[in-house]
C-alpha positions in Angstrom: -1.4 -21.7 7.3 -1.5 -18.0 8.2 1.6 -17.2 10.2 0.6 -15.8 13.7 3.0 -12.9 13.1 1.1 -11.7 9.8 -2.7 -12.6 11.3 -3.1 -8.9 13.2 -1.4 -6.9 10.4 -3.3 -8.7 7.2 -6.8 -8.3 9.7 -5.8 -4.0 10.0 -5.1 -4.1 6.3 -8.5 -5.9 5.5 -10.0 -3.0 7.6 -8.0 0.1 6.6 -10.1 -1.6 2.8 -13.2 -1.7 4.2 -13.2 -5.4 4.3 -13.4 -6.4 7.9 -16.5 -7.4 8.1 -15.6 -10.1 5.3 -12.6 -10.8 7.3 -13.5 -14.8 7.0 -13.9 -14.5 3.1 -10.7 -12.9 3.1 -9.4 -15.9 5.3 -11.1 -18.3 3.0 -9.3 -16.8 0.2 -5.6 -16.5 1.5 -6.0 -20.5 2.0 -7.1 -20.0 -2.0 -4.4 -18.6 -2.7 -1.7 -20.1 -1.1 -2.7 -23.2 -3.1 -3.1 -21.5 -6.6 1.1 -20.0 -5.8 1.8 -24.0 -5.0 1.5 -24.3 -1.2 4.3 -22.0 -0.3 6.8 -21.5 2.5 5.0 -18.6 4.4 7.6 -16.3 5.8 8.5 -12.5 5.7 7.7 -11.2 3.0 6.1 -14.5 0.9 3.8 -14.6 3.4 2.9 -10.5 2.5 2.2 -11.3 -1.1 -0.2 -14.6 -0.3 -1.8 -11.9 2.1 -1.8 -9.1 -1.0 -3.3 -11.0 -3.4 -6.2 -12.3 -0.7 -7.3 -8.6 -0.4 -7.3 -7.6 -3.8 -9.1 -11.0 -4.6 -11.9 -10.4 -1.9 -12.4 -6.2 -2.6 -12.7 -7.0 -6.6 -14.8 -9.9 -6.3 -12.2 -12.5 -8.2 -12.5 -16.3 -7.5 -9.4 -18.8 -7.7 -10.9 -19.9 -11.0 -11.2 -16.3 -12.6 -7.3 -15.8 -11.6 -6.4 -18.8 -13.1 -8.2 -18.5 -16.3 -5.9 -17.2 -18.8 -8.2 -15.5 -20.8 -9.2 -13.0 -17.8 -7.2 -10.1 -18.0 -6.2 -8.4 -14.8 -3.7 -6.1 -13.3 -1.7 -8.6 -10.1 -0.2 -6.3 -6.9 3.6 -5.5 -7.7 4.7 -7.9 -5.0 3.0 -11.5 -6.7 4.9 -9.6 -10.4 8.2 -9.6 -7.9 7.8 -13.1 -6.1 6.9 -14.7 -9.8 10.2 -12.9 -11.4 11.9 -15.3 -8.6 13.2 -12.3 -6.5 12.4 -13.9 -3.6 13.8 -17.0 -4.5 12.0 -20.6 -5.9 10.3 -22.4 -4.6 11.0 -26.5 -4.6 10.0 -27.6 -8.3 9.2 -23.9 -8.9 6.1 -22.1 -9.2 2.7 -23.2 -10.9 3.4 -22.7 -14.5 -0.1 -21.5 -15.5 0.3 -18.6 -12.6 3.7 -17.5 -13.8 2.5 -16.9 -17.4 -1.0 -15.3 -16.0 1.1 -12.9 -14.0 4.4 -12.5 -16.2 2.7 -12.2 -19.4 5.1 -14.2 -21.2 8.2 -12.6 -19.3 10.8 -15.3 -17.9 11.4 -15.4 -14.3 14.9 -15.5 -13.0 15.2 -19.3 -11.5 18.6 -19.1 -9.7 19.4 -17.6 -6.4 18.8 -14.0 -6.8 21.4 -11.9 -4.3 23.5 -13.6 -7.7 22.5 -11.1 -9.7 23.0 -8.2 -7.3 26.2 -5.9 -7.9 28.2 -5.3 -5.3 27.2 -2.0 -2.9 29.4 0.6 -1.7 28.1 1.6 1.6 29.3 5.0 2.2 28.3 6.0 -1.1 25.2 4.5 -0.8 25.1 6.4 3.2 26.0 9.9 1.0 23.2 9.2 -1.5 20.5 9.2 1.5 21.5 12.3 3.4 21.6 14.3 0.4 17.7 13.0 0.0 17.2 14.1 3.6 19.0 17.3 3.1 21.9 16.5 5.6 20.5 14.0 7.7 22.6 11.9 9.7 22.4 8.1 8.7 23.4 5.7 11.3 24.1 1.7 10.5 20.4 1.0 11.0 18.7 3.1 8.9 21.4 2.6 6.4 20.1 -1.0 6.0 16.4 0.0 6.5 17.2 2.3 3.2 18.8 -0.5 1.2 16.6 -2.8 1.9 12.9 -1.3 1.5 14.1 2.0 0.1 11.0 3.5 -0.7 9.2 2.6 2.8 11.9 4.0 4.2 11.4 7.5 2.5 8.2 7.5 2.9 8.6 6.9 6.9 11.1 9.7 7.0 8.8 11.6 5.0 6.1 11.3 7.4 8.3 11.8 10.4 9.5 15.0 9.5 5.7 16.0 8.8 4.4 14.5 12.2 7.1 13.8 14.4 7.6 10.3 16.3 4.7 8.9 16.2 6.4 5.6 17.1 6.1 6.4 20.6 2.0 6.5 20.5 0.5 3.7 21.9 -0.7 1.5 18.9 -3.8 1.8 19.4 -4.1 5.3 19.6 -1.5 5.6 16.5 -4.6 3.7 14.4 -7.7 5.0 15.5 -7.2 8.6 17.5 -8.1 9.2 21.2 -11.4 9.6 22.5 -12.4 12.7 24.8 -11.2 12.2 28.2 -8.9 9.7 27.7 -5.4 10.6 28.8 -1.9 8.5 27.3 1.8 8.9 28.4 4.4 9.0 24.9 8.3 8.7 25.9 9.6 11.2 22.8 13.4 11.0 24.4 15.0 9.4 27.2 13.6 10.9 30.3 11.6 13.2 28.4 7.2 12.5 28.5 4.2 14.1 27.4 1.2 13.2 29.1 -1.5 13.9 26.4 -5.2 14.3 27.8 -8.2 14.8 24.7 -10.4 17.5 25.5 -13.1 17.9 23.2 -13.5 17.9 19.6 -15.4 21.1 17.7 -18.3 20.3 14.8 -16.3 20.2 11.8 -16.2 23.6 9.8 -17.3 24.0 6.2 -13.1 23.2 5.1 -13.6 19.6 6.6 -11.5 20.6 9.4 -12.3 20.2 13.0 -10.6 21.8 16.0 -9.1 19.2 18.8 -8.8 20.6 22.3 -6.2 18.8 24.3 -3.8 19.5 27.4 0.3 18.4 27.1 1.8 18.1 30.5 -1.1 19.9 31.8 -1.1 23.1 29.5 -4.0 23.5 27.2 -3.6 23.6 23.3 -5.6 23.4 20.5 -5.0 22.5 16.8 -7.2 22.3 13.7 -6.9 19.3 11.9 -9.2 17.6 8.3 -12.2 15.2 9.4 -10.7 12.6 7.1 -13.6 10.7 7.7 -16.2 13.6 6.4 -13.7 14.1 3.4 -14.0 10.3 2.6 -17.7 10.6 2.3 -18.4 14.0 0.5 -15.6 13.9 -2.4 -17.2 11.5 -4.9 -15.1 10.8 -7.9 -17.2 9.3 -11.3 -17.2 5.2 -11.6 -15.6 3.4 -13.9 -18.7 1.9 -16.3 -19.3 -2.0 -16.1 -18.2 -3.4 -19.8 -16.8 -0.1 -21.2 -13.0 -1.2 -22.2 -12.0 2.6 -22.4 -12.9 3.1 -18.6 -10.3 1.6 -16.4 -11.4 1.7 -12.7 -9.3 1.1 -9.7 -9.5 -2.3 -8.3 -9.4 -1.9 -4.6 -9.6 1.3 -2.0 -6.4 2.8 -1.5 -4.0 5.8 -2.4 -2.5 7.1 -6.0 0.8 6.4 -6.0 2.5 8.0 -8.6 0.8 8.3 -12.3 3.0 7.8 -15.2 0.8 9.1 -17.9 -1.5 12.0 -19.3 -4.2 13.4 -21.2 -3.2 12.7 -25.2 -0.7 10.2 -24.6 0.3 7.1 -27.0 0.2 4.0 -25.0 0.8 0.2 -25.9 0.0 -2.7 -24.0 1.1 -3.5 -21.1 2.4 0.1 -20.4 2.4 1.2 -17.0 -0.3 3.9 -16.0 -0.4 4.6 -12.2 0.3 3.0 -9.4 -2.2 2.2 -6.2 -1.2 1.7 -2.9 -2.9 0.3 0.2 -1.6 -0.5 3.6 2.5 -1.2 1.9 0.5 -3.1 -1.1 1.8 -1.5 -4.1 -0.3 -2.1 -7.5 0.7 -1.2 -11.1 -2.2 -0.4 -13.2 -1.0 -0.9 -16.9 -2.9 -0.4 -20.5 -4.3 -3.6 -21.8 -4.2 -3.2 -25.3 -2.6 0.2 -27.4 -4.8 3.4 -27.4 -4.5 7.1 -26.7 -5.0 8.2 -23.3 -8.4 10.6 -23.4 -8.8 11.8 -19.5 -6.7 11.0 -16.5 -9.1 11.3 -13.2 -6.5 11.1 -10.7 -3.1 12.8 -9.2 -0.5 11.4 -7.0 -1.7 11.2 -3.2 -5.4 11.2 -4.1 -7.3 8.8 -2.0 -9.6 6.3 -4.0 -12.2 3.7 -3.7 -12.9 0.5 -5.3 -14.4 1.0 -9.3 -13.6 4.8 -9.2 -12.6 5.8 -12.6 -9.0 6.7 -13.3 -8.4 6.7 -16.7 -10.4 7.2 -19.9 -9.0 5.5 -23.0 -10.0 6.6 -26.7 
């Protein structure tokens, strides 16, 4: 009962993971655990967090059963801790018990509608609040509800547009997998205003990981230097978290540090939160599983990461 809509963007999230060749596992596995949340309504976002917990169930290796057991401990993407609280709502007769203890840890979800519990929003403060974070921007009705209702996507989109520019107007394929030589593409950046983009050549990349792209726009010839992500990916190897060791806590799937709340000499209890991971808009908190001091902390905020790396030592 995949919705149609989700299929393509679940499939580019599986591969952005290094998953798609196990795309029908991962299939396999959202039908898993669809039934293990209680055969949900599948809609924007519900659908999202049946799709989230698929991946991270197919990159670590967990099977329905493992989830279930409530004597496994694991760390659950942010979105099933949200959709379990009742923040997107319940569910007729609720959600499986066993799952809401497994993934609350004894915390009660909120049962009754939840725009309830919401204070009331004053708009134009709200519209003030946002420009000062974009130093003076101008927010029109549109981005004003873009802000309040996924408020950190939307920083992080106008983050990366100030960095890169519109790259909304790139065809999609180009936006997720770069141009080849030759190939030309048209990009509308303003009403009545095109770039016709033609790729050259691309240099060998140079001992910084860098690699120089030779291009034409509108017919003029430019060339930038931009990182081989892909050479980066495969030279910068980070330690692995040891199988059994309970003082190594590795990440669970591929992704990018979000933010990290802790550091070297640190007090910590159970259940604090250490970092956070993020993959393709799936958000995961990593948190302590039992008190201890924090020895080593492998990682910083924007570092990319792959399954089992090590990210922090506990003593």
């Amino acid at each position: 009962e995949m919705p149609g809509g989700q299929f393509t963007n679940l499939k580019a999230q599986a591969a952005s993971m290094g998953l798609e060749d196990r795309w029908p596992e991962v299939a396999r596995t959202y039908a898993d655990v669809n039934q293990m949340f209680g055969d949900i309504v599948k809609v924007t976002p519900s659908s999202k967090v049946v799709g989230d917990m698929a991946l991270m169930m197919v990159s670590q290796g967990l099977t329905r059963e493992q989830v279930e057991d409530p004597k496994a401990e694991m760390s659950f993407p942010d979105s099933v801790i949200d959709m379990m609280r009742g923040n997107l709502g319940q569910p007729p007769g609720g959600f499986p018990a066993g799952i809401v203890n497994k993934v609350l840890k004894g915390e009660q979800p909120n049962t009754q509608r939840p725009g309830a519990h919401l204070p009331p929003v004053d708009l134009e403060a709200a519209r003030k609040e946002l420009s000062d974070q974009l130093e003076g921007v101008d927010i029109e009705d549109d981005d004003l509800s873009g802000y309040m209702m996924y408020p950190k996507v939307f920083l992080d989109y106008m983050g990366r547009h100030r960095s890169y520019g519109p790259v909304r107007v790139l065809p999609t394929r180009t936006f997720f997998y770069g141009m080849e030589p030759g190939e030309e593409i048209t990009a509308e950046i303003d009403p009545g205003k095109t770039l016709e983009i033609r790729l050259q050549a691309l240099s060998e990349t140079n001992e910084d990981g860098e690699v120089k792209v030779f291009f034409e726009l509108n017919g003029q010839p430019r060339v930038v230097r931009v990182p081989n992500r892909l050479v980066k990916a495969t030279t910068a190897q980070r330690p692995k978290a040891e199988n059994g060791n309970a003082n190594h806590i590795g990440a669970p799937m591929p992704g990018v540090v979000a933010s990290v709340g802790t550091k070297a000499g640190q007090k910590v209890k159970a259940g604090d939160l250490l970092l956070t991971i993020e993959a393709m808009k799936m958000e995961t908190g990593i948190h302590a599983d039992r008190d201890a001091v924090v020895k080593a902390v492998h990682v910083s905020p924007g570092g990319q990461i792959d399954a089992k790396d090590l990210l922090v030592e506990l003593e």
